[in-house]
FIKOLZA-1660 file (N, C-alpha, C; in steps of 0.1 Angstrom, whole numbers, plus 5000, padded with zeros to 4 digits):
% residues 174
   i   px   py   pz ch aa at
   1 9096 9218 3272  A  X  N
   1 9088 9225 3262  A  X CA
   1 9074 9219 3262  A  X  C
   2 9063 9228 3263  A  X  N
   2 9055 9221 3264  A  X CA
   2 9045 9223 3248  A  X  C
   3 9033 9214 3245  A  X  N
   3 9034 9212 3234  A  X CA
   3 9021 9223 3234  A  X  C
   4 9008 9217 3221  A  X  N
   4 8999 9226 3217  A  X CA
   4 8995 9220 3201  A  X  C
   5 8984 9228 3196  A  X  N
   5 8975 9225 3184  A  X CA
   5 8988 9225 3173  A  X  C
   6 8994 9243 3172  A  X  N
   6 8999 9244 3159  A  X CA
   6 9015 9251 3166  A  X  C
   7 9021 9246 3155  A  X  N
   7 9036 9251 3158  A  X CA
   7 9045 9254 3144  A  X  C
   8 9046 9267 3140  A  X  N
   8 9052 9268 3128  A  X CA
   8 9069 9268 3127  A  X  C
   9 9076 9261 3121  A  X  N
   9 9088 9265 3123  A  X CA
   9 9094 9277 3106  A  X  C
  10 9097 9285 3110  A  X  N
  10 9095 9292 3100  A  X CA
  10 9113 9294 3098  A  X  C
  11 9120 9296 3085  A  X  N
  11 9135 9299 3083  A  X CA
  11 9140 9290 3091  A  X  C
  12 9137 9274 3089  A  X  N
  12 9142 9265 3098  A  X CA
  12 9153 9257 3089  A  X  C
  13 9164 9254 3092  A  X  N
  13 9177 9248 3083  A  X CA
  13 9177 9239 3088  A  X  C
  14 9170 9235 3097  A  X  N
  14 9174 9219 3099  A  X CA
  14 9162 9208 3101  A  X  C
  15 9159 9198 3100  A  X  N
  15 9152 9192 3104  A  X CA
  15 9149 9190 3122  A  X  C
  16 9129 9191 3122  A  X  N
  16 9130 9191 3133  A  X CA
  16 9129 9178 3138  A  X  C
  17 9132 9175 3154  A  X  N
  17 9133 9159 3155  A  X CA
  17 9116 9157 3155  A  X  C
  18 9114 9141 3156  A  X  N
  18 9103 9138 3159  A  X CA
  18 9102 9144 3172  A  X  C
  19 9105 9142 3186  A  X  N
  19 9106 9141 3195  A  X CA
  19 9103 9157 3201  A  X  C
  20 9104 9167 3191  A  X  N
  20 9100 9182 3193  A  X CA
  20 9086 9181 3187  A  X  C
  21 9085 9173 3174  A  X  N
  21 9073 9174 3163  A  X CA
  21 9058 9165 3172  A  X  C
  22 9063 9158 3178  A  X  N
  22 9049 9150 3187  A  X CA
  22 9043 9153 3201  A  X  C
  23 9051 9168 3202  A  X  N
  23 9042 9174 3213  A  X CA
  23 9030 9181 3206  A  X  C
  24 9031 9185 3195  A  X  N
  24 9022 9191 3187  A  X CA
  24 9014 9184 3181  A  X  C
  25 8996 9188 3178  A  X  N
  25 8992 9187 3163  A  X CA
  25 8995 9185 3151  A  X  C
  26 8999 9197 3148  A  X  N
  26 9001 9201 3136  A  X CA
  26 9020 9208 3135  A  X  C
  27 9025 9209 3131  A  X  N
  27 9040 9212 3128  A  X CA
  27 9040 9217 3114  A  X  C
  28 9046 9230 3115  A  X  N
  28 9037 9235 3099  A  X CA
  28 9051 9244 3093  A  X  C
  29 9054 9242 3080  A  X  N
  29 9065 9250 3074  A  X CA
  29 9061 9254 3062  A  X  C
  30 9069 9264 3059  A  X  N
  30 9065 9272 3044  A  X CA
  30 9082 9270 3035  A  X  C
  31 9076 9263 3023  A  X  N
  31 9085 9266 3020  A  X CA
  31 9089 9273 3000  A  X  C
  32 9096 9279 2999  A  X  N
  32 9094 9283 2981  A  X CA
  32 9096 9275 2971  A  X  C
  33 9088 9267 2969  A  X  N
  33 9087 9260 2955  A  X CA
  33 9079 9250 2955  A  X  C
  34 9076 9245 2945  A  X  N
  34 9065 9240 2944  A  X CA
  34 9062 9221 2941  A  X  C
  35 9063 9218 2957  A  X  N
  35 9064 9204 2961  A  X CA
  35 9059 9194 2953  A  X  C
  36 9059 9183 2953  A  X  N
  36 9074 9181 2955  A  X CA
  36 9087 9185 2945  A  X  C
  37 9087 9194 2940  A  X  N
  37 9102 9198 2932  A  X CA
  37 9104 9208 2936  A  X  C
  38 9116 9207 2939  A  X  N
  38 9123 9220 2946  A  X CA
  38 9127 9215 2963  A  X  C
  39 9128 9204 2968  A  X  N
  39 9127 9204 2980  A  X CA
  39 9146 9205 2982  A  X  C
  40 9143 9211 3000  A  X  N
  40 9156 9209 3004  A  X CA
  40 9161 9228 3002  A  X  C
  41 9171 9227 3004  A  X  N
  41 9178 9241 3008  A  X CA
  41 9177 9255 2999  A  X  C
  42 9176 9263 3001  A  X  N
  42 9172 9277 2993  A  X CA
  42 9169 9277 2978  A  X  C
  43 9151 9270 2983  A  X  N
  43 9147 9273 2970  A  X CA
  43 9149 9284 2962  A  X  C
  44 9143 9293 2968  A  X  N
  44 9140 9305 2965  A  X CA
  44 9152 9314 2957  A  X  C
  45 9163 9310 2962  A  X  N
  45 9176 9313 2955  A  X CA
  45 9178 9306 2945  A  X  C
  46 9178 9292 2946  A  X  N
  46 9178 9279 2930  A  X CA
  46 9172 9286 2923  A  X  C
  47 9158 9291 2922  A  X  N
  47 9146 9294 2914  A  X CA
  47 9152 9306 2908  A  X  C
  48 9158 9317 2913  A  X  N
  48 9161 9327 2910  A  X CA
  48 9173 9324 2900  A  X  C
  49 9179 9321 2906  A  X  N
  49 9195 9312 2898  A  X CA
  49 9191 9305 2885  A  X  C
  50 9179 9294 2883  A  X  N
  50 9174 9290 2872  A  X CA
  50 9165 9301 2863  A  X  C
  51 9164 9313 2865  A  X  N
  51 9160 9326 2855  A  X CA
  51 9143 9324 2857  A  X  C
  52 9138 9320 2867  A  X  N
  52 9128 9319 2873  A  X CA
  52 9124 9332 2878  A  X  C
  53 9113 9340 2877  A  X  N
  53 9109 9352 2883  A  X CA
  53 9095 9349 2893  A  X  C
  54 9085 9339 2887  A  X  N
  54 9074 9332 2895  A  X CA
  54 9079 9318 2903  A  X  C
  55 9077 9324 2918  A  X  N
  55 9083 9314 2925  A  X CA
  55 9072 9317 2938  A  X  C
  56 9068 9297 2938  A  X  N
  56 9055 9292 2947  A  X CA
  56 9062 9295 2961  A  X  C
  57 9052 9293 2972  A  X  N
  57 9055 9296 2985  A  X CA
  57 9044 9285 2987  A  X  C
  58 9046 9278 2995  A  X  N
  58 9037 9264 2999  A  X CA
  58 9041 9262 3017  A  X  C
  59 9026 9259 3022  A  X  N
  59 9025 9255 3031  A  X CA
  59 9025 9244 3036  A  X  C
  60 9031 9235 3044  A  X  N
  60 9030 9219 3044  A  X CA
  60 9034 9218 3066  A  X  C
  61 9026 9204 3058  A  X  N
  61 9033 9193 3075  A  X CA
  61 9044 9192 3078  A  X  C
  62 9051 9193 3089  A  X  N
  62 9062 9187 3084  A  X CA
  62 9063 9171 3092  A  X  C
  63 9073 9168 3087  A  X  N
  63 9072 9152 3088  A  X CA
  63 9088 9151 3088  A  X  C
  64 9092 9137 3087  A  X  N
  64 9102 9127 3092  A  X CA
  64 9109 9131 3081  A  X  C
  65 9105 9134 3066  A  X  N
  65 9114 9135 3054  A  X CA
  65 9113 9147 3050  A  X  C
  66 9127 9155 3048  A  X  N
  66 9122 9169 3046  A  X CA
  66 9114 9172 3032  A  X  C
  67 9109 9183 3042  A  X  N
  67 9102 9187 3029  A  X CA
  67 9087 9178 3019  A  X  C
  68 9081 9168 3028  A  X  N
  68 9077 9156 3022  A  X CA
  68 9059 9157 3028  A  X  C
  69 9057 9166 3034  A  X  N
  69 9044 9167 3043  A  X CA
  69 9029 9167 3032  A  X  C
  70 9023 9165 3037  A  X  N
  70 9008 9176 3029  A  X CA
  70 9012 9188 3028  A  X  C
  71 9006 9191 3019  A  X  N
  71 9003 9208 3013  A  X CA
  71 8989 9212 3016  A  X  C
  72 8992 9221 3026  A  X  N
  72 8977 9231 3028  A  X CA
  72 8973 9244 3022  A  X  C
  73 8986 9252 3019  A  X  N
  73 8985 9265 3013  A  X CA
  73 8996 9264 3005  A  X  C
  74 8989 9275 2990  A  X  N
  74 8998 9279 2987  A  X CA
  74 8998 9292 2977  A  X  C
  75 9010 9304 2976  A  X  N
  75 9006 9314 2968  A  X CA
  75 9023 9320 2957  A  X  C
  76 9021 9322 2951  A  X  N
  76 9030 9328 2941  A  X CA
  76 9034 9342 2947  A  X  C
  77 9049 9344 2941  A  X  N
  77 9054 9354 2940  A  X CA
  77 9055 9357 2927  A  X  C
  78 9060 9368 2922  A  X  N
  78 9062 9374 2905  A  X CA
  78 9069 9384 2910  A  X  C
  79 9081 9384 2906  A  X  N
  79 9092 9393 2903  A  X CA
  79 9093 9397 2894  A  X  C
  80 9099 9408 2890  A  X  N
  80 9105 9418 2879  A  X CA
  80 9118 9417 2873  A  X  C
  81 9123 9407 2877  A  X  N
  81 9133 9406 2873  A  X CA
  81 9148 9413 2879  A  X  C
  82 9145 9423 2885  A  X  N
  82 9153 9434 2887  A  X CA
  82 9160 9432 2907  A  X  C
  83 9150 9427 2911  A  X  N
  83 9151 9426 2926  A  X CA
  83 9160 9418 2931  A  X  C
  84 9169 9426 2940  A  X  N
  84 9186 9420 2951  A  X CA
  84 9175 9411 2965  A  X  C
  85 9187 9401 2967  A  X  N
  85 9182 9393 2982  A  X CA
  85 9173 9397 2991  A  X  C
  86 9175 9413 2995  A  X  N
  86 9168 9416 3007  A  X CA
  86 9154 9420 3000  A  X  C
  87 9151 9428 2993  A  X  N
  87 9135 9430 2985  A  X CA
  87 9131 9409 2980  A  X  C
  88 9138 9406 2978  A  X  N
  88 9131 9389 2976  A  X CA
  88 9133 9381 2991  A  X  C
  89 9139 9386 2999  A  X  N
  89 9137 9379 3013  A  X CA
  89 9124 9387 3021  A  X  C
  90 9123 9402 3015  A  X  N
  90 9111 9404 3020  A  X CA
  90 9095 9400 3019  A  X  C
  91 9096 9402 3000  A  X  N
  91 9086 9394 2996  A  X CA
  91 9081 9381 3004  A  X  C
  92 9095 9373 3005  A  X  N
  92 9093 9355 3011  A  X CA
  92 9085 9359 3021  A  X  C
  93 9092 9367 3031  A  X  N
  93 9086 9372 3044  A  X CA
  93 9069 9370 3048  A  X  C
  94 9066 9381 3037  A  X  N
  94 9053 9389 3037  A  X CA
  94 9044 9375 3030  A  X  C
  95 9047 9365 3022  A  X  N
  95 9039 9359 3018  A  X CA
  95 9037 9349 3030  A  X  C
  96 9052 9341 3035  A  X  N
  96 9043 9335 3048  A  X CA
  96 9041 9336 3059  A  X  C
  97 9040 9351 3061  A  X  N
  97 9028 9353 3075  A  X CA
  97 9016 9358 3069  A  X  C
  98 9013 9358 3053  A  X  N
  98 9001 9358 3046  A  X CA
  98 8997 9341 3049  A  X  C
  99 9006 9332 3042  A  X  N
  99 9000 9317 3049  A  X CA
  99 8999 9312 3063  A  X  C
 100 9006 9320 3069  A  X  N
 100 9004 9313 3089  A  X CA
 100 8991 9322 3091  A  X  C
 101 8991 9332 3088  A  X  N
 101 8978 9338 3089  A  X CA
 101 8965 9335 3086  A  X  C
 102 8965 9325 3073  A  X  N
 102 8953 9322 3065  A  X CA
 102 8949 9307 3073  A  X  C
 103 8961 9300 3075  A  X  N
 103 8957 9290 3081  A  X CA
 103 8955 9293 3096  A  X  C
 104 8958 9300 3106  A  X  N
 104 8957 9300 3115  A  X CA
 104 8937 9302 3116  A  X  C
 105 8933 9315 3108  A  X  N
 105 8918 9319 3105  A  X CA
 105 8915 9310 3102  A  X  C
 106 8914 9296 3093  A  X  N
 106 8908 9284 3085  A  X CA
 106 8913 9274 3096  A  X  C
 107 8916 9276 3109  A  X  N
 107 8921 9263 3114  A  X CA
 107 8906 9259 3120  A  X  C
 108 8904 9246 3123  A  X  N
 108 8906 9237 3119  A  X CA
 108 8899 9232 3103  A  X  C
 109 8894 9240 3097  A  X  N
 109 8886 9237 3087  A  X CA
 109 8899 9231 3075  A  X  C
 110 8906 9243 3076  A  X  N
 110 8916 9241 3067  A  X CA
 110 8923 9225 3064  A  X  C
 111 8921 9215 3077  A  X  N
 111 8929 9205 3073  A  X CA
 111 8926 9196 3066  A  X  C
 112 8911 9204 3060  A  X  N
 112 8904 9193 3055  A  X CA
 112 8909 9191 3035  A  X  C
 113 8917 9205 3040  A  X  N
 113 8924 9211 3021  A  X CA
 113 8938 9204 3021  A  X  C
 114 8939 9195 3029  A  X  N
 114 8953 9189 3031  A  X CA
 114 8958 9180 3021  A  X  C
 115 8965 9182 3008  A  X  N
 115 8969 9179 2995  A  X CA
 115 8983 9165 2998  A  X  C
 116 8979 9154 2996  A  X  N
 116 8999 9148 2993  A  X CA
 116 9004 9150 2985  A  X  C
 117 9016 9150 2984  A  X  N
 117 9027 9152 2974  A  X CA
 117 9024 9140 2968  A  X  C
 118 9022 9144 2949  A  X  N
 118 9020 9132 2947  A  X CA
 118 9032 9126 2931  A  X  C
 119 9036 9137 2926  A  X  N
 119 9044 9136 2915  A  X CA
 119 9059 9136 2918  A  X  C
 120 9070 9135 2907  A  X  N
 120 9083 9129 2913  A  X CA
 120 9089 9144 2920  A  X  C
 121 9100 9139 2927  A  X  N
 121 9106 9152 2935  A  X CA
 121 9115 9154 2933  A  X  C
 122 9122 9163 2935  A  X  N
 122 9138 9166 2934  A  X CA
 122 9141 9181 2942  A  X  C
 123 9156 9180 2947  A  X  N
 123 9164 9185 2956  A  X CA
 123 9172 9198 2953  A  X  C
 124 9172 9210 2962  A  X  N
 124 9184 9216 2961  A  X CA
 124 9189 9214 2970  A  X  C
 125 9204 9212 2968  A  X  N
 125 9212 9212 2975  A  X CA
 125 9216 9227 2986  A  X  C
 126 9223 9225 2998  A  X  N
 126 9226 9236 3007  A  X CA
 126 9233 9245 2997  A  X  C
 127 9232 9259 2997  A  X  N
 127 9243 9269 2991  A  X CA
 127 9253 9266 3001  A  X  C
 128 9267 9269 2993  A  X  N
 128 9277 9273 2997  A  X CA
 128 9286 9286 2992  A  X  C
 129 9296 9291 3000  A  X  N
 129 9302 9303 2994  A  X CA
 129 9310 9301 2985  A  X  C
 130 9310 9286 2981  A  X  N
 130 9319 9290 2965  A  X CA
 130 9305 9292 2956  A  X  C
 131 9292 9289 2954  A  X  N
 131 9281 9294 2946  A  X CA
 131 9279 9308 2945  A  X  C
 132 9290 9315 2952  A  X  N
 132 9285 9332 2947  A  X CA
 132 9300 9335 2938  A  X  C
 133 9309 9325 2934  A  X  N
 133 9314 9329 2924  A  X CA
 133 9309 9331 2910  A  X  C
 134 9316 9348 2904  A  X  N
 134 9313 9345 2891  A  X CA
 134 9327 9344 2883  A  X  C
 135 9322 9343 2871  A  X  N
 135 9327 9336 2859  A  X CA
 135 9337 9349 2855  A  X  C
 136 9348 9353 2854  A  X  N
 136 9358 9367 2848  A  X CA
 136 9356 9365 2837  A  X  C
 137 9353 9355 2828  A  X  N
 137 9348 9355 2814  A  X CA
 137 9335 9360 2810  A  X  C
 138 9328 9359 2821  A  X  N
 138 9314 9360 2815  A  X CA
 138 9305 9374 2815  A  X  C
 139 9297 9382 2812  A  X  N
 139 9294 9394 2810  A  X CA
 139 9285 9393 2825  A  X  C
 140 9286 9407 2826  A  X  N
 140 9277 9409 2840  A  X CA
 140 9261 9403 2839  A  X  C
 141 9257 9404 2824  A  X  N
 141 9241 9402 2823  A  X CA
 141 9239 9392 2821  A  X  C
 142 9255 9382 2821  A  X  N
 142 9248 9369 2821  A  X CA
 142 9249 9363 2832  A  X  C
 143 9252 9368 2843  A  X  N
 143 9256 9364 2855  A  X CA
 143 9245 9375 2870  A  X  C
 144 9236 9383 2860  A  X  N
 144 9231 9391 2865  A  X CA
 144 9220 9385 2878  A  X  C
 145 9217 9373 2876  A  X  N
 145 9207 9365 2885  A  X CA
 145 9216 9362 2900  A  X  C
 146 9233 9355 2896  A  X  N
 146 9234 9355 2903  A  X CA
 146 9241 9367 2912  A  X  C
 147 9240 9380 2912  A  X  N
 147 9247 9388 2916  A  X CA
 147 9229 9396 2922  A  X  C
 148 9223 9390 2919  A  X  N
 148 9204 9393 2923  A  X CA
 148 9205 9387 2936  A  X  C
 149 9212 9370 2939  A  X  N
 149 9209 9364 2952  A  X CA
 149 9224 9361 2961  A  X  C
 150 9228 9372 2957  A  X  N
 150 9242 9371 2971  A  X CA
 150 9240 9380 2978  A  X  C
 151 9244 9375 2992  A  X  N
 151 9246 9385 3001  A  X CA
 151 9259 9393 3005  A  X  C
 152 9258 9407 3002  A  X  N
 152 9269 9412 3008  A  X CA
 152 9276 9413 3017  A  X  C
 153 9270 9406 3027  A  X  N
 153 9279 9403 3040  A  X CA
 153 9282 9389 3044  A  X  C
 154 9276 9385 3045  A  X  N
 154 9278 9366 3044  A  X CA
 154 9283 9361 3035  A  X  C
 155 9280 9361 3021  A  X  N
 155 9281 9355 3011  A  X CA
 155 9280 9364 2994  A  X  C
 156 9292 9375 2998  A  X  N
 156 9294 9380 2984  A  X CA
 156 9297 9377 2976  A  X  C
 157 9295 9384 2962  A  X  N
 157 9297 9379 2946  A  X CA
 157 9312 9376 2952  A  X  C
 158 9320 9372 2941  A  X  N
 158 9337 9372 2941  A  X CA
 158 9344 9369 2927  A  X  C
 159 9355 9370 2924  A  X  N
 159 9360 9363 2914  A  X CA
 159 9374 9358 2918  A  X  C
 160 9380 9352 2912  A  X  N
 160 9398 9353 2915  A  X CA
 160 9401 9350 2906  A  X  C
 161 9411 9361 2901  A  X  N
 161 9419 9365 2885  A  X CA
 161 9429 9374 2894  A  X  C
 162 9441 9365 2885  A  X  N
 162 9453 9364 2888  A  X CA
 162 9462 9363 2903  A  X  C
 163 9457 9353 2908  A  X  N
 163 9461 9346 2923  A  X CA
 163 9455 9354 2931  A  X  C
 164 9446 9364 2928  A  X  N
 164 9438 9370 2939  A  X CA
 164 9430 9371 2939  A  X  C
 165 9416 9372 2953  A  X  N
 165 9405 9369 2949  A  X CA
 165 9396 9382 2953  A  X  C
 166 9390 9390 2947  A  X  N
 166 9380 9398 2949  A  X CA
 166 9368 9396 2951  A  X  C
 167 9363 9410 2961  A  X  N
 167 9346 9406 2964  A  X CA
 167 9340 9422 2955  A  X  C
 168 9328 9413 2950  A  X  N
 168 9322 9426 2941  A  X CA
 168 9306 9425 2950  A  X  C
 169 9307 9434 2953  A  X  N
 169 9287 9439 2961  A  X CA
 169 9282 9444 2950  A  X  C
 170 9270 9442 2956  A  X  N
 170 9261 9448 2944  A  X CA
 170 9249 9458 2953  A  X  C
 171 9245 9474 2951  A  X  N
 171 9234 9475 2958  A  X CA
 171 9223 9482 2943  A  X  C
 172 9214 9484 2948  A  X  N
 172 9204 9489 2940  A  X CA
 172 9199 9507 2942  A  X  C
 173 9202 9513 2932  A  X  N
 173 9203 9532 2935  A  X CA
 173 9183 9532 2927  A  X  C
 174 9177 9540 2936  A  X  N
 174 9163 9539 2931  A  X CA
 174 9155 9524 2931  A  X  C
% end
């Protein structure tokens, strides 16, 4: 592989090694929330999960510790409250190739807006498919967020009442 100025890794789940990251300049990720809190695996879903509708999208370095780089961009989403996975994975979408774009135009000026993380941090942990269980006790509207960030095919709602376990989908009509 050979290297170059900028290299974005974009929907990346794993850390990159150094040893990919030092052919490059710059090594550049976007990720939703707003550094240092929030770092580590599906912000964007925690945030939703926590009754969050305004959720950051940040641009950063990446570096040796995830999630831990400078911040060069950054822009907000605002949701309605109302929006399933794929309209909020699109939004994520659209906002960062709004940031690879902005910095790509501002390169090299832009590195000069290069922010550290300077306040305390904290983690989400990876989703797993027991996280799209819900509660048989609990009312649909209180459980409405998370039935907002499951996926129907990977990772559906479910419950299990009475030694069996059901999958409930959700889509959106209008």
């Amino acid at each position: 592989m050979r290297g170059g100025d900028l290299c974005f890794y974009l929907s990346c789940g794993q850390l990159v090694p150094a040893s990919v990251r030092q052919r490059f300049q710059h090594n550049l990720v976007v990720h939703e929330s707003d550094l240092p809190q929030g770092k580590g695996w599906s912000p964007l879903t925690w945030q939703i999960l926590e009754g969050r509708n305004s959720i950051p999208v940040t641009m950063l370095e990446a570096v040796e510790r995830v999630d831990s780089g400078d911040i060069y961009l950054q822009e907000w989403l605002e949701f309605q409250g109302g929006e399933l996975i794929d309209e909020l994975r699109q939004a994520q979408g659209e906002a960062t190739l709004r940031l690879c774009r902005r910095f790509v135009a501002d390169y090299p000026k832009i590195l000069r807006q290069a922010q550290p993380q300077r306040s305390e941090e904290s983690f989400y942990p990876r989703r797993r498919p027991r996280d799209s269980q819900l509660d048989v006790q609990g009312s649909l509207a209180e459980q409405f967020s998370l039935l907002r960030v499951v996926d129907n095919e990977r990772y559906p709602a479910f419950i299990d009442y009475n030694g069996r376990r059901y999958v409930l989908k959700v889509t959106a009509l209008g």
